[in-house]
Each structure stands twice: as structure tokens, then as C-alpha cells.
CHARMM internal coordinates of N, CA and C (Angstrom, degrees):
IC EDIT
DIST 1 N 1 CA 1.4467
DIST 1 CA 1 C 1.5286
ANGL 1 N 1 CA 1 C 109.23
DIST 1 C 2 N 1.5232
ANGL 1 CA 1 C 2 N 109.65
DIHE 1 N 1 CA 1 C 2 N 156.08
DIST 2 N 2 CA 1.4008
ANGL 1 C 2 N 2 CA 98.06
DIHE 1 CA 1 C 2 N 2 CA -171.78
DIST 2 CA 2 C 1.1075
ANGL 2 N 2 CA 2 C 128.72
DIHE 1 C 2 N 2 CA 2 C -99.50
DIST 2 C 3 N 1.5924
ANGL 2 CA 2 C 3 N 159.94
DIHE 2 N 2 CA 2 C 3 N 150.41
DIST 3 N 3 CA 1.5429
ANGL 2 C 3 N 3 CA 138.91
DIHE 2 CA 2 C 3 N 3 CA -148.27
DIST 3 CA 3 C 1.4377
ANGL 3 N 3 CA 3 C 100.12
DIHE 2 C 3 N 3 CA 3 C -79.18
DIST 3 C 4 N 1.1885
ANGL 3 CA 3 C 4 N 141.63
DIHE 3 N 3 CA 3 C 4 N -28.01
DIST 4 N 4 CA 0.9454
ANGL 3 C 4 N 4 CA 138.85
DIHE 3 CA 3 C 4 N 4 CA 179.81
DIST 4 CA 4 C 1.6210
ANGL 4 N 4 CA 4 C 127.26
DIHE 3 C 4 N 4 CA 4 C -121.82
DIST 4 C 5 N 1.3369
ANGL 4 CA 4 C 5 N 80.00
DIHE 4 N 4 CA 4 C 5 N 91.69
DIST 5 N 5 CA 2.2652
ANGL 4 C 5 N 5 CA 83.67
DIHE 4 CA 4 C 5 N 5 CA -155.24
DIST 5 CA 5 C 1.7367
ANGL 5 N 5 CA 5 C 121.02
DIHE 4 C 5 N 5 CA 5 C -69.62
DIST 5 C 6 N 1.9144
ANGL 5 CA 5 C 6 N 91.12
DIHE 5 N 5 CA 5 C 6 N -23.85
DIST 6 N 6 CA 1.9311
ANGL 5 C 6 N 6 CA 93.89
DIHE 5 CA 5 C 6 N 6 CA 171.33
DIST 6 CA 6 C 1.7315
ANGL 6 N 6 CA 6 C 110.17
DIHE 5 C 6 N 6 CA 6 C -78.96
DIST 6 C 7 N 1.4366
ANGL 6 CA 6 C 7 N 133.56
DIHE 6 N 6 CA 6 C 7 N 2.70
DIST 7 N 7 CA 1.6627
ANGL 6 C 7 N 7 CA 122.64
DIHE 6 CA 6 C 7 N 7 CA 176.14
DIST 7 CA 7 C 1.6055
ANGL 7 N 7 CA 7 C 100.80
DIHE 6 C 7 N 7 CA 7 C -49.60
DIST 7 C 8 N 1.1169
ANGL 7 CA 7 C 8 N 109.87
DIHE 7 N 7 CA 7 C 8 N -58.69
DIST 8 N 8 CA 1.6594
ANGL 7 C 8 N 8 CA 110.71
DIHE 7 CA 7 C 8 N 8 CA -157.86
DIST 8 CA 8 C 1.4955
ANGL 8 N 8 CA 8 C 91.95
DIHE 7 C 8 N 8 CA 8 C -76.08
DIST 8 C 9 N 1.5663
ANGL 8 CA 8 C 9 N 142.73
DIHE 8 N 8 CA 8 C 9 N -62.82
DIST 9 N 9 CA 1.0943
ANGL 8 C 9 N 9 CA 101.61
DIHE 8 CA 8 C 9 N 9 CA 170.64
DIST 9 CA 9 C 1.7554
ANGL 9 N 9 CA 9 C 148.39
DIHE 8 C 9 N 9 CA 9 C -37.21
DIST 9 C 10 N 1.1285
ANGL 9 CA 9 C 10 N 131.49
DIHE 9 N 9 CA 9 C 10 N -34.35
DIST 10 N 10 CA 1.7058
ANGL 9 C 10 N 10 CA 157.03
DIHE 9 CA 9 C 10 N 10 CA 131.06
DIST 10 CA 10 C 1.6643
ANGL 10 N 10 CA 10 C 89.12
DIHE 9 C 10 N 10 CA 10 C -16.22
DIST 10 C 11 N 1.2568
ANGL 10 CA 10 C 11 N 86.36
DIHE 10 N 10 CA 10 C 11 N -88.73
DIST 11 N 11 CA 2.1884
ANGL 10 C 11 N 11 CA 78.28
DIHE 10 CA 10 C 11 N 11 CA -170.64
DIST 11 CA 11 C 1.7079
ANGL 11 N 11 CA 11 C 108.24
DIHE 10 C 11 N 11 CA 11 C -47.62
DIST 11 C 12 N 1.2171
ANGL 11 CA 11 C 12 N 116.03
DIHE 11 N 11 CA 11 C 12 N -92.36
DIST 12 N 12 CA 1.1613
ANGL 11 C 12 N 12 CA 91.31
DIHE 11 CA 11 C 12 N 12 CA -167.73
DIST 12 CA 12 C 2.3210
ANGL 12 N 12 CA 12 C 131.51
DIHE 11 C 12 N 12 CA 12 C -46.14
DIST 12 C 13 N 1.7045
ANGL 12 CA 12 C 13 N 114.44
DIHE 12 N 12 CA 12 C 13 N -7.08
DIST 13 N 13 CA 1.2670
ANGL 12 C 13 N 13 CA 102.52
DIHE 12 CA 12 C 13 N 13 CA 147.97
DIST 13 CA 13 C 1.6092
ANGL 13 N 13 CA 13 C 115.94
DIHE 12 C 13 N 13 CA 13 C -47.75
DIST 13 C 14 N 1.5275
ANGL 13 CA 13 C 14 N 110.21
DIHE 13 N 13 CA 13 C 14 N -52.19
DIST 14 N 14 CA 1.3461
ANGL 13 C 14 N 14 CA 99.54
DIHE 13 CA 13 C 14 N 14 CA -166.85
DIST 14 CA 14 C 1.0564
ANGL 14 N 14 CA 14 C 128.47
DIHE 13 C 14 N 14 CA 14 C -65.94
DIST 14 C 15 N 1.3283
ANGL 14 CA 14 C 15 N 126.31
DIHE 14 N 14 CA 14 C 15 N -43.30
DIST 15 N 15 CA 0.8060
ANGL 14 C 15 N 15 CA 142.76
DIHE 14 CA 14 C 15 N 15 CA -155.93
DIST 15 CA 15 C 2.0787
ANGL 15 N 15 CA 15 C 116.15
DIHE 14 C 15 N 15 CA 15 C -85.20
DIST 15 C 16 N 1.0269
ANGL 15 CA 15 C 16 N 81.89
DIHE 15 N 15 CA 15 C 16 N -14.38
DIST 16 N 16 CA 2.0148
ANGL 15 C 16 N 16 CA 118.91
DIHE 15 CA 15 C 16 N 16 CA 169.39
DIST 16 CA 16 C 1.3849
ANGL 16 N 16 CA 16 C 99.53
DIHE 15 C 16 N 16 CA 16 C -84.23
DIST 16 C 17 N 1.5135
ANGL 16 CA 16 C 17 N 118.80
DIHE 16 N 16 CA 16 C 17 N -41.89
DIST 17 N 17 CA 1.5663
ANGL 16 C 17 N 17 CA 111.60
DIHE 16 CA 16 C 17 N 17 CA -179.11
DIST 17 CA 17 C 1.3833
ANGL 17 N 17 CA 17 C 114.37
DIHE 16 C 17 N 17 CA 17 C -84.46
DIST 17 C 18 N 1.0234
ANGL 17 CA 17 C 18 N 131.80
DIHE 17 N 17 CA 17 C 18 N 16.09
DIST 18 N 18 CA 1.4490
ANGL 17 C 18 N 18 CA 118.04
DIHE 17 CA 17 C 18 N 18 CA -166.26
DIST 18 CA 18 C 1.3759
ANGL 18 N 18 CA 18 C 91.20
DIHE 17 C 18 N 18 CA 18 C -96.67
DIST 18 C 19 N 1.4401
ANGL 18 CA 18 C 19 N 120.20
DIHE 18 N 18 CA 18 C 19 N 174.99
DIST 19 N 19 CA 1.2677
ANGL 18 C 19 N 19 CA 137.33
DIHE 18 CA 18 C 19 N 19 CA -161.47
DIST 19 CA 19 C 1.7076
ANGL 19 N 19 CA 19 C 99.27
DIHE 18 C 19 N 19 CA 19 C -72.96
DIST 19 C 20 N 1.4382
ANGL 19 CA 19 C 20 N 106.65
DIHE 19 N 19 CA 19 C 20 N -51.46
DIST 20 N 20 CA 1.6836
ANGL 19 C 20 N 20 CA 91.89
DIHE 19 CA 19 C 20 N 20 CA -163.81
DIST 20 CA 20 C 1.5793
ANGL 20 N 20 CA 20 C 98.15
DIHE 19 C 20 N 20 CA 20 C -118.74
DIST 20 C 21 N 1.6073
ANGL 20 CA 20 C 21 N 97.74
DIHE 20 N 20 CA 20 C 21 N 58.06
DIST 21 N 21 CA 1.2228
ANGL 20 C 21 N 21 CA 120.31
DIHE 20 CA 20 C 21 N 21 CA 157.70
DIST 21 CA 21 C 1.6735
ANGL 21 N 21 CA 21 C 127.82
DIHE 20 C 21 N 21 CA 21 C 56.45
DIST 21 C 22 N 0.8552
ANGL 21 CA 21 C 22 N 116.02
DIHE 21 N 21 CA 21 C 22 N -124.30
DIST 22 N 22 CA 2.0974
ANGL 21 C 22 N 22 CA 120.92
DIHE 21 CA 21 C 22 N 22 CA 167.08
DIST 22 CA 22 C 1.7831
ANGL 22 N 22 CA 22 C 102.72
DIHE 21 C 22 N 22 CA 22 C 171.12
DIST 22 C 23 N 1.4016
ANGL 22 CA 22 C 23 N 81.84
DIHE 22 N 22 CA 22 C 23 N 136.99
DIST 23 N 23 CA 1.7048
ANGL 22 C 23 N 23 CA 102.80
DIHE 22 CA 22 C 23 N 23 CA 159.94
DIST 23 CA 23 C 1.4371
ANGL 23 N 23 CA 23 C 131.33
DIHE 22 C 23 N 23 CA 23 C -58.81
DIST 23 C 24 N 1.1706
ANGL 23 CA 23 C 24 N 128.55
DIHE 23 N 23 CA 23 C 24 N 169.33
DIST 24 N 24 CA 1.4761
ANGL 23 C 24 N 24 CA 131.17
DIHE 23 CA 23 C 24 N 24 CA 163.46
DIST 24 CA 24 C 2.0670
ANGL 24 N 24 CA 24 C 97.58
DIHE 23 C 24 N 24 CA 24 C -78.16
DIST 24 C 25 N 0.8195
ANGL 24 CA 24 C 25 N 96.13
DIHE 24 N 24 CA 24 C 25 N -54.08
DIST 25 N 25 CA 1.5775
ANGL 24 C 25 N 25 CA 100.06
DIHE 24 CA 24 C 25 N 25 CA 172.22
DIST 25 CA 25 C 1.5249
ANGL 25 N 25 CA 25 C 121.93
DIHE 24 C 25 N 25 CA 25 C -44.63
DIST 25 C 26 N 1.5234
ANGL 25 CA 25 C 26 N 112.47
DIHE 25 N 25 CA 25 C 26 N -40.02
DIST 26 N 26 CA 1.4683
ANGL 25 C 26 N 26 CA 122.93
DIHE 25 CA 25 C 26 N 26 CA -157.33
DIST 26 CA 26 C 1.8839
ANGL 26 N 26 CA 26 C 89.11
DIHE 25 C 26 N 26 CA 26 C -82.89
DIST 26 C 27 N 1.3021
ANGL 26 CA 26 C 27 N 116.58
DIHE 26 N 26 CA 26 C 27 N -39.36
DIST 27 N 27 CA 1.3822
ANGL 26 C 27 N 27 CA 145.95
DIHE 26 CA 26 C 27 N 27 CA -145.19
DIST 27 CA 27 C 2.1603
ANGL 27 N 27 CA 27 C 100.11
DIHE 26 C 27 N 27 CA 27 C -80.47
DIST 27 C 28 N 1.8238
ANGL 27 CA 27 C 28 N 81.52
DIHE 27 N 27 CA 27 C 28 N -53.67
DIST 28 N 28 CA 1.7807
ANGL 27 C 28 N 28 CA 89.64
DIHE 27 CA 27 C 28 N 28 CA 167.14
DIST 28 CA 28 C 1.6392
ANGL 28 N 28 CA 28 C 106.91
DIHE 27 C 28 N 28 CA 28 C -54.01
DIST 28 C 29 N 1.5788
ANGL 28 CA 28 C 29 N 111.40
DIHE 28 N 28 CA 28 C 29 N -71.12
DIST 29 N 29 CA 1.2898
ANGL 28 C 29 N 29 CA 108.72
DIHE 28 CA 28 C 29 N 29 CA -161.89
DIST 29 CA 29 C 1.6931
ANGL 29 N 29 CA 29 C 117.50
DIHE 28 C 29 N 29 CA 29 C -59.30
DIST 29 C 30 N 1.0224
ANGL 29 CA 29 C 30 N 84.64
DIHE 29 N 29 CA 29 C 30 N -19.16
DIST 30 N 30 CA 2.2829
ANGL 29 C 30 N 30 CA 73.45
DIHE 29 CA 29 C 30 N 30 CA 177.01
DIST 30 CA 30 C 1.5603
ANGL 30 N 30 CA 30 C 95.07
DIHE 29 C 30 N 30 CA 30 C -94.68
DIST 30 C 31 N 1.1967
ANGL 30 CA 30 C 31 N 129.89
DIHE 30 N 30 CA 30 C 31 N -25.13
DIST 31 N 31 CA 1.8904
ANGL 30 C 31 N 31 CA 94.94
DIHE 30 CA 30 C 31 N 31 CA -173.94
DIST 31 CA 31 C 1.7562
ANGL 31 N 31 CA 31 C 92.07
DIHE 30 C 31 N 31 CA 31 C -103.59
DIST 31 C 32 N 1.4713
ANGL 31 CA 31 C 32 N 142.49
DIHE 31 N 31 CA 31 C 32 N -12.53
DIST 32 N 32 CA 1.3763
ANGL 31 C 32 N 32 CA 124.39
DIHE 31 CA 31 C 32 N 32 CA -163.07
DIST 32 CA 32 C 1.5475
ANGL 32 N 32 CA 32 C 120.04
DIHE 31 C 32 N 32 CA 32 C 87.64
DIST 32 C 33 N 1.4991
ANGL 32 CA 32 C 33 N 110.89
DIHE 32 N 32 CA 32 C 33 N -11.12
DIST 33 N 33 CA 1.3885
ANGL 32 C 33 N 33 CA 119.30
DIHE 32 CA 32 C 33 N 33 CA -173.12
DIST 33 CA 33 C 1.7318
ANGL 33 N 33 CA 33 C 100.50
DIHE 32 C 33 N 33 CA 33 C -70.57
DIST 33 C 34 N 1.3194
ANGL 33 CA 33 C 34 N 115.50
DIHE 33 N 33 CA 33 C 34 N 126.16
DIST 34 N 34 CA 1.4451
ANGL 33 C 34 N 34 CA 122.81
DIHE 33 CA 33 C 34 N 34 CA 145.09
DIST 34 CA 34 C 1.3316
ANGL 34 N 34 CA 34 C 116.75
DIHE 33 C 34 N 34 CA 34 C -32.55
DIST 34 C 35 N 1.5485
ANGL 34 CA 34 C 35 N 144.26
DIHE 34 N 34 CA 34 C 35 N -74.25
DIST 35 N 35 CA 1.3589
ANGL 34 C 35 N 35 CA 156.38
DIHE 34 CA 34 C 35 N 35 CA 145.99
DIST 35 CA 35 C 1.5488
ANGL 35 N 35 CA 35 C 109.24
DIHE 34 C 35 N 35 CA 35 C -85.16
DIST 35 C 36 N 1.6670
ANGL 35 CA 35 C 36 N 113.01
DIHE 35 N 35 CA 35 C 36 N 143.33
DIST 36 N 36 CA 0.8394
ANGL 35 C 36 N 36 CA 123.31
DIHE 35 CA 35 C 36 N 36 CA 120.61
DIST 36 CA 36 C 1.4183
ANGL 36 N 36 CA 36 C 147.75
DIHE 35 C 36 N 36 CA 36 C -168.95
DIST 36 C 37 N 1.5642
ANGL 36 CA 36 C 37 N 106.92
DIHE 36 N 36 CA 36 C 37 N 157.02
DIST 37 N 37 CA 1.4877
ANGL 36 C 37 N 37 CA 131.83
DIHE 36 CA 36 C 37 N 37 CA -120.31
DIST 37 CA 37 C 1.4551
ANGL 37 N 37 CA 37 C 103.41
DIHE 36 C 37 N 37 CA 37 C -90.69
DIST 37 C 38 N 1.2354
ANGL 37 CA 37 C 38 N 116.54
DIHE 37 N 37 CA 37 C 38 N 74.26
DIST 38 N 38 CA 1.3563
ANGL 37 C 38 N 38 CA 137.38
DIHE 37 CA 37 C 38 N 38 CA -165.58
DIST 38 CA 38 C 1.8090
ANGL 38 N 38 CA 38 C 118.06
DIHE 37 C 38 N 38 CA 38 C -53.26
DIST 38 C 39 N 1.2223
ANGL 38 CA 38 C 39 N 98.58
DIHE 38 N 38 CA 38 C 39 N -23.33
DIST 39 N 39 CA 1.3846
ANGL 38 C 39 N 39 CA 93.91
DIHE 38 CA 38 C 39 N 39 CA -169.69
DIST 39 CA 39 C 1.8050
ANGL 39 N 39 CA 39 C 94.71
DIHE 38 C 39 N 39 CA 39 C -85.14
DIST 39 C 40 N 1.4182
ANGL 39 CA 39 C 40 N 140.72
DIHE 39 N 39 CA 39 C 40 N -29.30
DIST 40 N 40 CA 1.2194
ANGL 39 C 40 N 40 CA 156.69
DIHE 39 CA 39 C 40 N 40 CA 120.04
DIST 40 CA 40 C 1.3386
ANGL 40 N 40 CA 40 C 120.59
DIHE 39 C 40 N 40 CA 40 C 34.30
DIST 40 C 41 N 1.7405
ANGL 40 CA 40 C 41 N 79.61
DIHE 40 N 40 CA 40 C 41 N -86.31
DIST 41 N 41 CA 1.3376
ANGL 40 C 41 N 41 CA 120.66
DIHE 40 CA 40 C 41 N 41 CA -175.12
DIST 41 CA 41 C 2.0325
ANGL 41 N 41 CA 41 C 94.94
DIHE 40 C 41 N 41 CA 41 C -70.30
DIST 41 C 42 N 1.2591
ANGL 41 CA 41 C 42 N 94.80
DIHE 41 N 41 CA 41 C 42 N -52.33
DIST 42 N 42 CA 1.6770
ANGL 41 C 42 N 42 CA 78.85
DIHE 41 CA 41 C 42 N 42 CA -168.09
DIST 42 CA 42 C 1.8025
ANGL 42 N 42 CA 42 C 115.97
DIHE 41 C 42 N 42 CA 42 C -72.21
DIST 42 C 43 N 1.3120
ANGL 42 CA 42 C 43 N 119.84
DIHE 42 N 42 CA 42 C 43 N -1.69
DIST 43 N 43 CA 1.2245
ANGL 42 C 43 N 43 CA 133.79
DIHE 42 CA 42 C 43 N 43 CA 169.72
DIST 43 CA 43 C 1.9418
ANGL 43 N 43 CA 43 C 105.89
DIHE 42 C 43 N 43 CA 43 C -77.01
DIST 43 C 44 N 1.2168
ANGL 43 CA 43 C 44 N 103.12
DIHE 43 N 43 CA 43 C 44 N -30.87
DIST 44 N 44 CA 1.4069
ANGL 43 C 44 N 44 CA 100.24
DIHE 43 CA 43 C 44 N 44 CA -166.08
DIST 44 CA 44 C 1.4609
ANGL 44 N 44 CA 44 C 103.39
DIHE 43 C 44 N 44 CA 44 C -84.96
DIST 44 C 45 N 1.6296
ANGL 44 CA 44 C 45 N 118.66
DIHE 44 N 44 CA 44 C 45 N -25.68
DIST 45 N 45 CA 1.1871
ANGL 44 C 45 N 45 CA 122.96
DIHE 44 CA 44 C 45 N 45 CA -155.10
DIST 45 CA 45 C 1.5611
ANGL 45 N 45 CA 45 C 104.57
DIHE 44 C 45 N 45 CA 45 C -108.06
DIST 45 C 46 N 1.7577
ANGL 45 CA 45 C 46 N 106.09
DIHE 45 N 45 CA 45 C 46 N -0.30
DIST 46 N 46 CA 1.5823
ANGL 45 C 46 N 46 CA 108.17
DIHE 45 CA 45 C 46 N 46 CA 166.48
DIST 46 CA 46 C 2.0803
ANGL 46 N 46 CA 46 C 98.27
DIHE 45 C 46 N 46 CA 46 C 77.43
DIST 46 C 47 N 1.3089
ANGL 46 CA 46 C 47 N 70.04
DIHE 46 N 46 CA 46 C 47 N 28.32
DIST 47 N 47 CA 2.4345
ANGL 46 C 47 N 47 CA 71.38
DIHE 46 CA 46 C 47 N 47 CA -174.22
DIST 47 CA 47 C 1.4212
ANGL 47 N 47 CA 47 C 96.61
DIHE 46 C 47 N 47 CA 47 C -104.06
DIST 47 C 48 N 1.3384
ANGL 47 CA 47 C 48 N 100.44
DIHE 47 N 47 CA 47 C 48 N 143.03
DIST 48 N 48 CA 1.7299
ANGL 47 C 48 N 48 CA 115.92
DIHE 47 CA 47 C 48 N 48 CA 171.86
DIST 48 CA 48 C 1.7946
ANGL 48 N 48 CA 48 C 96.82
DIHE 47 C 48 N 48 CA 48 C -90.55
DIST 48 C 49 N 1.3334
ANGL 48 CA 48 C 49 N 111.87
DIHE 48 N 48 CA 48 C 49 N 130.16
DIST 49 N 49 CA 1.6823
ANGL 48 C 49 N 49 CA 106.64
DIHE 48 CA 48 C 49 N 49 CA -155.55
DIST 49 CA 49 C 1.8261
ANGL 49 N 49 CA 49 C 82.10
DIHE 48 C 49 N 49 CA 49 C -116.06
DIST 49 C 50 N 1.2675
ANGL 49 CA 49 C 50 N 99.87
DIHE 49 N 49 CA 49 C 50 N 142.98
DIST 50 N 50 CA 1.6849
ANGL 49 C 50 N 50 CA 110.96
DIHE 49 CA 49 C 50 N 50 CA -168.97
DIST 50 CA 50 C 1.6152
ANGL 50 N 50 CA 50 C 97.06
DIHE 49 C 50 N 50 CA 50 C -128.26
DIST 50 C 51 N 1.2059
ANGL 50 CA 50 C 51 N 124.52
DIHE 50 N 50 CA 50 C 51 N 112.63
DIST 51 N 51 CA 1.4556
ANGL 50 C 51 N 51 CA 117.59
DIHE 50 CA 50 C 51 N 51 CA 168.42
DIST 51 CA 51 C 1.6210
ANGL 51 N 51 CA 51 C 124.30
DIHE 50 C 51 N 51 CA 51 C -87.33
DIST 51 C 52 N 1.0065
ANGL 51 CA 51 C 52 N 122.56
DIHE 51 N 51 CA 51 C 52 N 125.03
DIST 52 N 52 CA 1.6228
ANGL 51 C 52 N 52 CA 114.03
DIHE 51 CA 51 C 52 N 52 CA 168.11
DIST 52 CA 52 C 0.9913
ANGL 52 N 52 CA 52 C 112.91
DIHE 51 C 52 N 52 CA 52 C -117.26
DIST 52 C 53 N 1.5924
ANGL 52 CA 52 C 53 N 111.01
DIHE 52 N 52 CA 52 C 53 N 133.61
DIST 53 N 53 CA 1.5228
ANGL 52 C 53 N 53 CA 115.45
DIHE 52 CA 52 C 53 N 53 CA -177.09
DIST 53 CA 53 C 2.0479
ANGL 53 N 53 CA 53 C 95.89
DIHE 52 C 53 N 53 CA 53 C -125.74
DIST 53 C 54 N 0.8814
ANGL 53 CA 53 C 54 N 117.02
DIHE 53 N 53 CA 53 C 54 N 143.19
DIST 54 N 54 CA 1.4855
ANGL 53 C 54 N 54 CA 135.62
DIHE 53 CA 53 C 54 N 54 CA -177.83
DIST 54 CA 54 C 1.7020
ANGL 54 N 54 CA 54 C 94.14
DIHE 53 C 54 N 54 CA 54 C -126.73
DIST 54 C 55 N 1.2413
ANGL 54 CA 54 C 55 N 99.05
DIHE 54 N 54 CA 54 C 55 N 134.07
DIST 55 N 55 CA 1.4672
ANGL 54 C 55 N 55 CA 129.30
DIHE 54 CA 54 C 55 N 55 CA 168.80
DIST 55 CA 55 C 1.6914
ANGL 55 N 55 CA 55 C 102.62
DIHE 54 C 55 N 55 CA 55 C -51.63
DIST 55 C 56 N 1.2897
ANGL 55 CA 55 C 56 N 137.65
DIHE 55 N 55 CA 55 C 56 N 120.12
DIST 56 N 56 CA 0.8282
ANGL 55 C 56 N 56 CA 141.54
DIHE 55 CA 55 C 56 N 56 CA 163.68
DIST 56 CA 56 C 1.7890
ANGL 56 N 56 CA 56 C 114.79
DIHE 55 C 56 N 56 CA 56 C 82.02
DIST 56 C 57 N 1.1798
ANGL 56 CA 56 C 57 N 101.50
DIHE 56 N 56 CA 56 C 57 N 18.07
DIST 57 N 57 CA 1.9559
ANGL 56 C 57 N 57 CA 111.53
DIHE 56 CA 56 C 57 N 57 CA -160.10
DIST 57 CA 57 C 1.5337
ANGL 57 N 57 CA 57 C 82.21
DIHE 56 C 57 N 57 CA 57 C -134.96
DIST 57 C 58 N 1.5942
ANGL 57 CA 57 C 58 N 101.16
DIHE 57 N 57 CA 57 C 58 N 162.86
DIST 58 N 58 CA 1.7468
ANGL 57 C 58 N 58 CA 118.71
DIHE 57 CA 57 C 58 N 58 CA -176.28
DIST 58 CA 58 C 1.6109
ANGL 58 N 58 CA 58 C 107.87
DIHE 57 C 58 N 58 CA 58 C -80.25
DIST 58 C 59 N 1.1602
ANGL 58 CA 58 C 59 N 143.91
DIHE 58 N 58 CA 58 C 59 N 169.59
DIST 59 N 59 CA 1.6646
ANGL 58 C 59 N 59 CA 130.17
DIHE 58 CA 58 C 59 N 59 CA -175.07
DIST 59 CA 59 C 1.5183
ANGL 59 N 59 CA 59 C 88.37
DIHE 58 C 59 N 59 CA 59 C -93.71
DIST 59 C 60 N 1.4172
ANGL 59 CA 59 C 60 N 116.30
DIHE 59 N 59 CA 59 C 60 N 162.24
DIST 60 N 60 CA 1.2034
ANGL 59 C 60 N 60 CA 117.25
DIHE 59 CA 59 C 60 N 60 CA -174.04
DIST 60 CA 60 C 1.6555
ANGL 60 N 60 CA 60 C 91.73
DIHE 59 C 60 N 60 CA 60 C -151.38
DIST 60 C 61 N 1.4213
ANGL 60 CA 60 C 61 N 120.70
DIHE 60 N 60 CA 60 C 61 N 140.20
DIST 61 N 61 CA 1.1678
ANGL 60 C 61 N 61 CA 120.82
DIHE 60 CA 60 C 61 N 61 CA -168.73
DIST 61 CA 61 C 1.6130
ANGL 61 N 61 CA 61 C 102.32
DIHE 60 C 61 N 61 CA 61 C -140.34
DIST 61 C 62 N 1.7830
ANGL 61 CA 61 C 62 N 100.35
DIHE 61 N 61 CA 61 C 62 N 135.57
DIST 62 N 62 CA 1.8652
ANGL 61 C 62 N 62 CA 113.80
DIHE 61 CA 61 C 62 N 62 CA -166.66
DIST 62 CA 62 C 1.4766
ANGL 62 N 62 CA 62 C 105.58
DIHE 61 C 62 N 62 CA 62 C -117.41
DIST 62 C 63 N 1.1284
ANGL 62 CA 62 C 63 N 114.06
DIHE 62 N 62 CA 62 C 63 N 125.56
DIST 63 N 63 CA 1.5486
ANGL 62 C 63 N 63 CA 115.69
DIHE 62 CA 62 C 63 N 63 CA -176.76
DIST 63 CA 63 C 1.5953
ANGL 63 N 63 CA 63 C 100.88
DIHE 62 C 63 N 63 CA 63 C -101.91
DIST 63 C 64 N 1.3651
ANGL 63 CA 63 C 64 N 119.73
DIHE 63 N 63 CA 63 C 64 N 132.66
DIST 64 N 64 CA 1.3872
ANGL 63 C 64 N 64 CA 119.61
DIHE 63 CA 63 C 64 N 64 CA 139.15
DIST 64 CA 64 C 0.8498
ANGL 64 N 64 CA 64 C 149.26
DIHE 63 C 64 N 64 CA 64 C -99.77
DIST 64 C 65 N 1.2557
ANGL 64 CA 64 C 65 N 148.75
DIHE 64 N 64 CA 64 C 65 N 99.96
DIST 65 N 65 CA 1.5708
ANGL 64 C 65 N 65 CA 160.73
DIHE 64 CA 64 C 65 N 65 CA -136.25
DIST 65 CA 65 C 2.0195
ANGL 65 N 65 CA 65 C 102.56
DIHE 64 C 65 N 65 CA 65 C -70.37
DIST 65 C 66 N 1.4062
ANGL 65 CA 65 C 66 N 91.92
DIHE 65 N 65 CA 65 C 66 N 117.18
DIST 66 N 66 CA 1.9575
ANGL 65 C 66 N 66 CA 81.90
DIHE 65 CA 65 C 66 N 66 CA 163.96
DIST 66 CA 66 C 1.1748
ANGL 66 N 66 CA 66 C 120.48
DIHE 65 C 66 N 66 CA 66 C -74.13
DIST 66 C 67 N 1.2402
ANGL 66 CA 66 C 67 N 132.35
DIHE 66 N 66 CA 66 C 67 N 128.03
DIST 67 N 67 CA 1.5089
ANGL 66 C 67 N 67 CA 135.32
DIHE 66 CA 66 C 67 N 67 CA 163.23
DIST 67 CA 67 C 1.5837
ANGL 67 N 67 CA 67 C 111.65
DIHE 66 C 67 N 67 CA 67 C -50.96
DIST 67 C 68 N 1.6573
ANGL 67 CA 67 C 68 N 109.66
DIHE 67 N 67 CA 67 C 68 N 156.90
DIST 68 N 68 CA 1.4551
ANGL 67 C 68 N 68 CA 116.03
DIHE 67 CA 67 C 68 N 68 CA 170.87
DIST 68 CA 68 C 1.7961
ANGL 68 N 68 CA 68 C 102.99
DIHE 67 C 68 N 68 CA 68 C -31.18
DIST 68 C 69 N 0.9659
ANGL 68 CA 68 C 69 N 107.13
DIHE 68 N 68 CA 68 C 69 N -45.57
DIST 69 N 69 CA 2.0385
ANGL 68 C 69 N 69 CA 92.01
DIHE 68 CA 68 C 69 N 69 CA -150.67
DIST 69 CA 69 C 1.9283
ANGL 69 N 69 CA 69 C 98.65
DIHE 68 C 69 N 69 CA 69 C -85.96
DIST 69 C 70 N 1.7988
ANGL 69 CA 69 C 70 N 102.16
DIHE 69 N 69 CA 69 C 70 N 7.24
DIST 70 N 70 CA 1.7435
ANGL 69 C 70 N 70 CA 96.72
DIHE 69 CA 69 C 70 N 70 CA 172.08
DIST 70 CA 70 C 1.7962
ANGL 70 N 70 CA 70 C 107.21
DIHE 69 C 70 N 70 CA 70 C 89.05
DIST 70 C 71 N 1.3435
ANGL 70 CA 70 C 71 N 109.42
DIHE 70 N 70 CA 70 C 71 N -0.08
DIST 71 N 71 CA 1.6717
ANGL 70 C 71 N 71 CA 110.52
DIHE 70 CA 70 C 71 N 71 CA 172.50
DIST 71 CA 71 C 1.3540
ANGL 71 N 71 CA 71 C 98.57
DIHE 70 C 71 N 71 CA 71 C -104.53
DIST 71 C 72 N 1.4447
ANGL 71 CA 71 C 72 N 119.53
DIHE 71 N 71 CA 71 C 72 N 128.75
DIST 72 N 72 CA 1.6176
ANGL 71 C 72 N 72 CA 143.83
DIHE 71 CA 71 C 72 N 72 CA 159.05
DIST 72 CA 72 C 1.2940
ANGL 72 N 72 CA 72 C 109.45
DIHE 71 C 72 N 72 CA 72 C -48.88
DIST 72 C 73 N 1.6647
ANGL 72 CA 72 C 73 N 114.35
DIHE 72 N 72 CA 72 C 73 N 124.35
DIST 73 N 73 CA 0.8910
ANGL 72 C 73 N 73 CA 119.31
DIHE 72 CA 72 C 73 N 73 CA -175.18
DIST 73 CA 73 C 2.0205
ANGL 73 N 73 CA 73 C 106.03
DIHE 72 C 73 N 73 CA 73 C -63.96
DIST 73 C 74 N 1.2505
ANGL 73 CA 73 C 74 N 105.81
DIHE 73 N 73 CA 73 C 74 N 174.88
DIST 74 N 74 CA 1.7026
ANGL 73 C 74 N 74 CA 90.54
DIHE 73 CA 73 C 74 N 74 CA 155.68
DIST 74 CA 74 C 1.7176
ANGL 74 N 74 CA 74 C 100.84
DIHE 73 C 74 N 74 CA 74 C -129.95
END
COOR INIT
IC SEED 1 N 1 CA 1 C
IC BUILD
């Protein structure tokens, strides 16, 4: 196990927060994970998880983080 088990959660928050979101692909290559299980991750990290899928485009999924008082940032 690793000494510090929330890093990869942190990356993939961030990387969920950015404007034009992150892949399952983008998501493998920065932590090494075979899967990962985003809806999980966005339960653990208190993120409202938004999927976008475009016709002919990869799905790309945007988390927004709740603030202390439980309202989503925008």
C-alpha cells in the first residue's frame, strides 16, 4: 500500500476539475490504474460528476467539488 493513499485521489480531483474535463484514458495514464472507478472516486471526493459524451468524440467526465457549506462550486 502506498504511504500516501489520497495523492492519486488529488490528481484525478484535479484533473476532473479542469474545464474540459478528463478521459478514462487521460485518468489511466497519470495514476497507472488499469480502471478507474470514477463515480467512487467522485463520491469520495464530495464531486458532482458530469459526463459528456459527443457523437463521434471520447466521453469526457467534469467533477465539481462541494464547498464547506455543501453548494458546488461552478
Amino acid at each position: 500500500m502506498a504511504k500516501h493513499p489520497h495523492t492519486k485521489i488529488n490528481l484525478i480531483s484535479s484533473l476532473a476539475s479542469r474545464q474540459d474535463g478528463v478521459t478514462q484514458a487521460e485518468l489511466r495514464k497519470a495514476t497507472g490504474w488499469k480502471l478507474v472507478p470514477m463515480p467512487l472516486i467522485a463520491k469520495r471526493c464530495k464531486m458532482k460528476l458530469i459526463t459528456k459524451r459527443e457523437k463521434g468524440s471520447v466521453t469526457r467526465k467534469n467533477g465539481k467539488i462541494a464547498s464547506k457549506s455543501g453548494h458546488f462550486t461552478t
